[in-house]
N, C-alpha and C positions, 0 to 999 in steps of 0.2 A: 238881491243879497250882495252887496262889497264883498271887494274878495279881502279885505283880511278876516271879514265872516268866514267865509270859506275855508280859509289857512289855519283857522282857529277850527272848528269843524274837523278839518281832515287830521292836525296833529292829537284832538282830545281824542277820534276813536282809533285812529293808530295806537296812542297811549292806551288807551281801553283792550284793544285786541293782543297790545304787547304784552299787559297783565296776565290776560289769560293764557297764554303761553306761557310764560312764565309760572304762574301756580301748574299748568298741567305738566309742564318737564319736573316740576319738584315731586311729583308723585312715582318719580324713577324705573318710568318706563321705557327712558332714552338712553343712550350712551352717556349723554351729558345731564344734567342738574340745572343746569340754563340756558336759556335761547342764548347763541351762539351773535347774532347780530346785534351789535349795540345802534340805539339811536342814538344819531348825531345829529345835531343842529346845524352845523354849519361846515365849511370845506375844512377848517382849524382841525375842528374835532374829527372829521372823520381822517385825514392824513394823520394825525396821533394814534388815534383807535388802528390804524388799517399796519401801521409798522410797530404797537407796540406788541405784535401775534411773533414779531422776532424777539423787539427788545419792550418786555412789559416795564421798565421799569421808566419810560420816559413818562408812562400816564401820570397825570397831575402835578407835574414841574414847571409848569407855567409856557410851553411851547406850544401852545394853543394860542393865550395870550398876547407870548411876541408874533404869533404870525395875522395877529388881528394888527394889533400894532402898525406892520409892515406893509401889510394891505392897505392901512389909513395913508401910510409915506408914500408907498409907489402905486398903490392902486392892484385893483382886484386881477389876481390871475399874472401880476408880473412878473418877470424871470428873477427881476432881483430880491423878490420875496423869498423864492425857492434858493438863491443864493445864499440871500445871509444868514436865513435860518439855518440851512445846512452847514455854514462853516461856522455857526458858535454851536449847536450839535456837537459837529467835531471836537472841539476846541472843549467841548465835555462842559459847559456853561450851567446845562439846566441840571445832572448828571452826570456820574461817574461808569467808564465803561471797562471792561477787563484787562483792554489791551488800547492801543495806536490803532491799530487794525481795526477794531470794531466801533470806535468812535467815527473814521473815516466812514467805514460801513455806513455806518447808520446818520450821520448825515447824507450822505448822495440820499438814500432810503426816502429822507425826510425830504428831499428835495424833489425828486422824485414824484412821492405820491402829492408832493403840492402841483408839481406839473401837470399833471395827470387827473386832478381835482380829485383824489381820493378812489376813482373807481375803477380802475383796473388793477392787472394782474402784476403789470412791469414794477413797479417796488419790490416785489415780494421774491416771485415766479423772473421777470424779464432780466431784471439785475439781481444777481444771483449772491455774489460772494468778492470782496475789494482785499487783495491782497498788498504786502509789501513785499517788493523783490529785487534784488541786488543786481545794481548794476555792474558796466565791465571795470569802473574804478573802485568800486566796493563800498559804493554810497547806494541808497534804498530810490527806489518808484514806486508810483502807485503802477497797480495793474487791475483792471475791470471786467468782473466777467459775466458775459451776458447769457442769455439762454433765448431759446426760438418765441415767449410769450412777452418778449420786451417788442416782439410786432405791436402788440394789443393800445401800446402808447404811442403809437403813430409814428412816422419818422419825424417831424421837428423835439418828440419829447425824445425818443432816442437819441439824436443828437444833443440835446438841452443834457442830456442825462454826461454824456463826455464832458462838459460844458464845466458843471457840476465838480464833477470827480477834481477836474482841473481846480477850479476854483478852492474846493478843503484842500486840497494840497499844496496849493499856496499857503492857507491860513498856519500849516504847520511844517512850513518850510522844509517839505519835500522835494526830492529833487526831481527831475526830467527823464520823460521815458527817452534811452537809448537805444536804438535797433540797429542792430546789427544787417548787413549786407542779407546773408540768409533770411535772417527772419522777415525782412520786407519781400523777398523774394517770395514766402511762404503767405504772406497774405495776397500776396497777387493772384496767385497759382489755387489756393484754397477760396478765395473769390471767386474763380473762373471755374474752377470745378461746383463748388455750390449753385453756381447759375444751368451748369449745361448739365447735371446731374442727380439735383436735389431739388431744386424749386426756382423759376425766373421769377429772378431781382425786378423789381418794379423799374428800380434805374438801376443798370450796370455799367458803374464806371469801368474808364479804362486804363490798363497799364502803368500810366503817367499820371492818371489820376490818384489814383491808390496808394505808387511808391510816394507819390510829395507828402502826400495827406499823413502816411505813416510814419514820414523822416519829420513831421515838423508839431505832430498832435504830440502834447506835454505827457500824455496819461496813455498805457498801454488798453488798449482794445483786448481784452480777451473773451474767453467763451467757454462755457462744459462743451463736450463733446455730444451731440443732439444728431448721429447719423452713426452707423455701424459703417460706413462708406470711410475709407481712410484717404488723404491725399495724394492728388499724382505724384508730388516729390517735395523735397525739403521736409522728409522726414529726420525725425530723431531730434531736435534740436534743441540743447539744453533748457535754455527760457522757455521753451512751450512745451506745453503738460501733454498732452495729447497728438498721437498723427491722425487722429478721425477729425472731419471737419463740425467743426464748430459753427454753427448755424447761427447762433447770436449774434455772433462778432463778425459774422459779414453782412446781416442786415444792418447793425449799428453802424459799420464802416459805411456800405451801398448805398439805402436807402435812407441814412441817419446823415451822417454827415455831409459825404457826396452830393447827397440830393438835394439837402435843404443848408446848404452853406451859405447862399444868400440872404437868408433869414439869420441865417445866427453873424454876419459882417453885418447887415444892419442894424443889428444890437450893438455891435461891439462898436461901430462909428457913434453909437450914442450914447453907452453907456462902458464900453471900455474904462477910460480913466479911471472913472467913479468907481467900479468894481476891479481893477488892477487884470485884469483881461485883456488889455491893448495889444498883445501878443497873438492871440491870435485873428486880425488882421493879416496874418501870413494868408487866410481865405480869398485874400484879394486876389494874391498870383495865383490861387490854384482854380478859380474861378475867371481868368486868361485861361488858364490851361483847359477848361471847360469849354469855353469859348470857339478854342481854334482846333479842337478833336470835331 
């Protein structure tokens, strides 16, 4: 038997077994009226299917389509697939969204679950909620907040996921995360407490790792608070929501960017230009600084 015998075989009684599910939930013996899992053909449809459980209204706007498209231009599973779909998302292309804020949202989302090839938790669950928030001259940042199941997308897609955030907020000319003295302070110290308290970082940078990475990354790192544990110090601080440690936003930082900055300066040497990311090539010095810890 060939196997697209096979392929054909296996999708007719899937189809077959999907029906009868389907007729048996309409007989309203479930919570729901219908199987809850859509089939999807391809990686397109299931990242559409998989964020529009946030936003239903992107299904059938044609973002399936451009990310076939994209996939023909750069090739299957490229970063800059997950780029440009997300920033004309943004940019509300396919769709109209409430706000600034949930456009942004929902591009990373869609970025996201293309990194991630549709199957995990981090679109939904890992990346939580993209804020707008005022800086010390009284111009707006994005800010990112992560939660403990954006593990699930490995640290290159948590990283890839900053990447991302950075990228739409270029397309709509937002401005630059600022940190202030304290608040770098505060993700050093909520790092180091997360590691010797909460769970060991696969990689736990250090010190001078941490502070460069937070004075030079465009896009605020944030996080819910995922610990009843509060931090050693640099409580209270206006820009940050919470004194409990945030477990997101130190695997995003640790094991996300930290770890896998190699991988993401070797994009950016290749594709930098082309995607207006050349900025962060800052990876290079902090990757010395790696080097000689």
């Amino acid at each position: 038997m060939m196997l697209s015998q096979i392929d054909d075989m296996i999708q007719k009684r899937v189809k077959e077994e999907y029906e009868i599910a389907s007729e048996a939930r309409k007989k309203g013996y479930d919570p729901e009226d219908k199987v809850d899992v859509i089939l999807t053909k391809d990686v397109a449809e299931r990242v559409v299917w998989l964020v529009s459980s946030v936003y239903p209204d992107i299904v059938g706007k044609g973002i399936e389509d451009r990310i076939r498209e994209l996939e023909e231009k750069y090739g299957f599973g490229d970063w800059r697939v997950a780029l440009v779909v997300a920033g004309e998302v943004a940019k509300q292309k396919f769709c109209k969204f409430d706000s600034v804020e949930k456009a942004l949202e929902a591009g990373v989302r869609i970025g996201v679950a293309y990194i991630t090839m549709g199957v995990t938790a981090a679109p939904l669950e890992g990346f939580v909620e993209l804020k707008l928030k005022q800086r010390q001259d009284g111009g707006n940042y994005v800010s990112c907040f992560f939660a403990g199941p954006i593990r699930s997308a490995g640290g290159t897609a948590a990283a890839i996921s900053v990447l991302i955030a950075d990228y739409v907020r270029r397309q709509l000319n937002i401005s630059t995360y600022d940190p202030t003295e304290k608040e770098i302070n505060r993700y050093i110290i909520e790092i180091e407490d997360y590691h010797r308290v909460i769970t060991r970082l696969q990689y736990f940078p250090s010190k001078e790792e941490i502070k460069f990475l937070i004075q030079h990354i465009p896009v605020e790192v944030n996080g819910d608070a995922t610990s009843d544990r509060e931090v050693s110090n640099y409580k209270d601080l206006p820009r940050v929501e919470t004194n409990r440690i945030r477990g997101g936003m130190c695997l995003v930082v640790a094991e996300g960017l930290a770890s896998k900055a190699r991988k993401i300066v070797k994009f950016i040497e290749s594709h930098g230009k082309e995607t207006g990311l050349e900025d962060w090539l800052f990876l290079r010095d902090f990757l010395d600084i790696q080097t000689k810890e």
